[in-house]
C-alpha positions in Angstrom: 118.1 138.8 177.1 118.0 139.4 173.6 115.0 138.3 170.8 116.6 136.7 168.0 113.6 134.9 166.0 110.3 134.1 167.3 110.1 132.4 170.6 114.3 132.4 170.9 116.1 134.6 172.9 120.3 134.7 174.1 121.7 135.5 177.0 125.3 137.0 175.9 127.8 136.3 179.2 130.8 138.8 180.2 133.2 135.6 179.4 133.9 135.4 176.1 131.0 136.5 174.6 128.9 133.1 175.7 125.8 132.7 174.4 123.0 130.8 176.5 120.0 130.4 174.3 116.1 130.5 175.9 113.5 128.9 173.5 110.1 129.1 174.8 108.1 126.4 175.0 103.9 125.7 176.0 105.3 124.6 180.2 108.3 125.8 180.2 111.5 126.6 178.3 114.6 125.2 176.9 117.7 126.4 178.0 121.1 125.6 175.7 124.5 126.4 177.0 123.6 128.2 180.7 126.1 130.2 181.9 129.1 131.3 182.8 129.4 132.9 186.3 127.0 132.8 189.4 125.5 136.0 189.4 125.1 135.7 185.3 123.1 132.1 186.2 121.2 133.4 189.1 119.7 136.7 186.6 119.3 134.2 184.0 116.8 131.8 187.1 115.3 135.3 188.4 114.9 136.5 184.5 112.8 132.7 183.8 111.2 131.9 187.2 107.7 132.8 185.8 108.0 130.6 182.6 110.3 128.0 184.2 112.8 125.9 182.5 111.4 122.3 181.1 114.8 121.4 179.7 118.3 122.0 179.6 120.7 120.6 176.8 124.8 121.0 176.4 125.7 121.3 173.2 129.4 119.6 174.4 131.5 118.7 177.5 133.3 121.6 178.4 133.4 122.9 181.5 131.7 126.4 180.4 129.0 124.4 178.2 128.5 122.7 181.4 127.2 124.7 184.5 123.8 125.6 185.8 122.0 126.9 188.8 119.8 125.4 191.7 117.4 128.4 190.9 116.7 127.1 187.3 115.4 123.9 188.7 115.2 120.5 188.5 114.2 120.0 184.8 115.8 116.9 182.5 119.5 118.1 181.3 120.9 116.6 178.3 123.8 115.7 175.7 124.6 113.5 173.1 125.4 110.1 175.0 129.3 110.2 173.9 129.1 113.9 175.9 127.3 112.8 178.9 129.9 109.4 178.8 133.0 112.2 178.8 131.8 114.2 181.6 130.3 111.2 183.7 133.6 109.7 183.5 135.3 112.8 184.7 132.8 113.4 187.5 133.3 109.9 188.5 137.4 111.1 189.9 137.2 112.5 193.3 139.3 115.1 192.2 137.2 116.5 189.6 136.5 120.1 191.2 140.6 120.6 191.1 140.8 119.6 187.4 138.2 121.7 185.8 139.0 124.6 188.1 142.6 124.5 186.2 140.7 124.8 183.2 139.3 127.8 184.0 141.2 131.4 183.6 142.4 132.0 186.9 140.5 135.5 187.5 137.1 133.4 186.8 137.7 130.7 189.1 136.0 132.3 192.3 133.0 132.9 190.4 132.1 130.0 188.1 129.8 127.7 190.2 131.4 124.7 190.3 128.3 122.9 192.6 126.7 119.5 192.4 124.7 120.7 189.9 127.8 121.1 187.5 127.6 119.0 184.6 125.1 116.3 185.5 123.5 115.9 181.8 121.7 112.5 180.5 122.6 111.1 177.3 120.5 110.9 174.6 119.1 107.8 173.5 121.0 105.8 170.6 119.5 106.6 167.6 117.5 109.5 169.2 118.2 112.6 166.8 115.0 115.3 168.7 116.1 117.4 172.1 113.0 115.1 174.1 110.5 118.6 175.2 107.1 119.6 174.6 108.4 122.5 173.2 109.3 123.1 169.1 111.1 120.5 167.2 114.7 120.1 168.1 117.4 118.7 165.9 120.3 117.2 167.2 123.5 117.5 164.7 126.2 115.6 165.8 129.8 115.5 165.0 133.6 115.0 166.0 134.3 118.8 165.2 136.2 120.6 168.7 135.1 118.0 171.2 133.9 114.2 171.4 130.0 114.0 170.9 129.5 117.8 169.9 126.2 119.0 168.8 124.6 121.4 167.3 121.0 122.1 167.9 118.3 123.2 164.7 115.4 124.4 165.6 113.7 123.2 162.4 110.3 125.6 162.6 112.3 128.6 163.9 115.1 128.0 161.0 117.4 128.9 164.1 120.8 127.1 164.1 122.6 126.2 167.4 125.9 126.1 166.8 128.2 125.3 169.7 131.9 126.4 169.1 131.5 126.8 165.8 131.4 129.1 163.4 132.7 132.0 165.6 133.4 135.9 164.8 136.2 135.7 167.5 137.4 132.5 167.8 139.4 130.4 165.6 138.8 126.5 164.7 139.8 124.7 167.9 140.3 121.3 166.8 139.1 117.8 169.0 142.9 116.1 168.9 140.7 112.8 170.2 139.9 112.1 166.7 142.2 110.3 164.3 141.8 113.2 161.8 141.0 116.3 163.7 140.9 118.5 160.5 138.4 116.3 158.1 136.6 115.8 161.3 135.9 119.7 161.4 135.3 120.2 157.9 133.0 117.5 157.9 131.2 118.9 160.7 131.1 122.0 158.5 129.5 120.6 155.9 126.6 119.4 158.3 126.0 123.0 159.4 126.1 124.0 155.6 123.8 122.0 154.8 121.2 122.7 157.6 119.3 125.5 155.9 119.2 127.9 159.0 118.4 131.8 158.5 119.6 132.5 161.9 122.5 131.4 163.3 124.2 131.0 167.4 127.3 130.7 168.1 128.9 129.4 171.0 131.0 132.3 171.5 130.8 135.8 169.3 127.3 137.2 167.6 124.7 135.6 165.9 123.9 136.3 162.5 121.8 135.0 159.3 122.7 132.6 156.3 124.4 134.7 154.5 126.6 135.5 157.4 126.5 131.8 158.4 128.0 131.1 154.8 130.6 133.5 155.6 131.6 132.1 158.5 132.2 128.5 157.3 134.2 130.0 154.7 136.7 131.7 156.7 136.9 128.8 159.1 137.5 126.2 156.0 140.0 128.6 155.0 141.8 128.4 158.4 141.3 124.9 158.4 143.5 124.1 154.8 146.1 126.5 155.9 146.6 124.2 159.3 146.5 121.0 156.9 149.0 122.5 154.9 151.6 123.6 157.8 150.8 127.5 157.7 149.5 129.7 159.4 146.5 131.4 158.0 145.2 134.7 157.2 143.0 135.2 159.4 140.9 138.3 160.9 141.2 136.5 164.3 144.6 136.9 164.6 145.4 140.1 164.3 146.4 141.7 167.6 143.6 144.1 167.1 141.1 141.1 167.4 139.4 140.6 170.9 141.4 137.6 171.2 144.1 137.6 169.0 146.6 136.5 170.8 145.2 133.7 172.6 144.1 132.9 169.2 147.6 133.3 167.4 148.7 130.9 170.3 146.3 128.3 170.5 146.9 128.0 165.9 150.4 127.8 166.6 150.1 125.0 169.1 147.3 123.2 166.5 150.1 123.5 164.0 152.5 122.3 166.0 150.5 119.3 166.8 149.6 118.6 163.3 153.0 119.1 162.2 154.6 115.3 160.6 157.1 113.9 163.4 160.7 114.5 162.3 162.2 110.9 160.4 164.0 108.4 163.1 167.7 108.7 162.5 169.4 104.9 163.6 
């Protein structure tokens, strides 16, 4: 694990640069984002057995923003309650083991633990805005930015932003096509991380980094984010072939342009 700010810690997985995030709490800490594969989860139990875990928390329902281990306990898992409505739903199809393995990159699927732990997170309560621990004051920031009921997490006396998939070094803007207007969403969602005053920030995916940084990173991806509003494609470090994943990156814009692009007039 690696000390970011007082009391916070990551763990940086081998998938995509995934960050689980370890605040420390007076009985126990809480754990953001746990994963990705088995062994990764079970060094992550073995590395907090003697503080324990007294929460969990999702910052959104995807399937690697979802997992967990039986060696980190039993402790209270949550999401915002549009999150734990998505995945509860999904859970609810007998086939659900089949679906999110095909979301899974195919030389992964063997070792992501896909158990009846997987995904079982409690919606907050409406209105509720604090991660419920004993531990340092939590905010919940939620938006419609990549997926329905997506939060980021501030940890207001740390000054330690949460940030989901957001605000990445290596990924681009991956837009939630459930909303009416995926691209205001995002840069909405944007302005809520802007505006949250953090001096250290967490990315979902990537490295972490401080305001300045932060303010960087919202720029580029408000950058990207008007060039896929206005049907190019963008200029964008994260592209280039020389990127870590530039060209699942250059396909997944084109596919987000594609999908923003105006259908074509009806001829009768």
């Amino acid at each position: 694990m690696t000390h970011i700010a007082e009391g916070v810690s990551i763990h940086v997985s081998g998938f995509m640069q995934s960050n689980s995030v370890i605040v420390d709490g007076p009985s126990g800490v809480l754990l953001i984002d746990a994963g990705v594969t088995a062994d990764e989860l079970a060094a992550l139990a073995a590395d907090l057995r003697e503080r324990g875990v007294a929460a969990g928390f999702s910052t959104h329902p995807h399937w690697d923003h979802l997992l967990w281990h039986p060696d980190l306990g039993a402790a209270p898992r949550y999401g915002t309650a549009t999150a734990a409505a998505v995945i509860t739903s999904r859970l609810a199809d007998e086939n659900w083991p089949q679906m999110v393995a095909g979301m899974i990159p195919e030389d992964l699927v063997s070792s992501v633990p896909l158990d009846d732990v997987f995904g079982r997170i409690s919606g907050l309560p409406a209105g509720e805005t604090l991660v419920p621990w004993d531990g340092p004051e939590v905010r919940v920031i939620e938006h419609g930015a990549h997926a329905p009921g997506h939060a980021a997490l501030l940890l207001t006396e740390r000054g330690v932003l949460v940030a989901g998939d957001m605000v990445s070094d290596i990924l681009v803007p991956i837009l939630n096509f459930f909303a009416a207007d995926p691209v205001a969403d995002y840069l909405a969602a944007l302005d809520l991380l802007e505006a949250s005053g953090a001096t250290v920030f967490v990315p979902g995916h990537g490295t972490t980094g401080n305001a300045d940084e932060l303010s960087a990173r919202i720029a580029l991806d408000r950058a990207y984010l008007h060039a896929l509003r206005e049907g190019r494609l963008p200029d964008d470090p994260r592209l280039r072939p020389s990127a870590p994943y530039g060209i699942e990156m250059t396909g997944i814009t084109q596919r987000q342009l594609d999908h923003l692009a105006p259908a074509p007039p009806v001829v009768e």
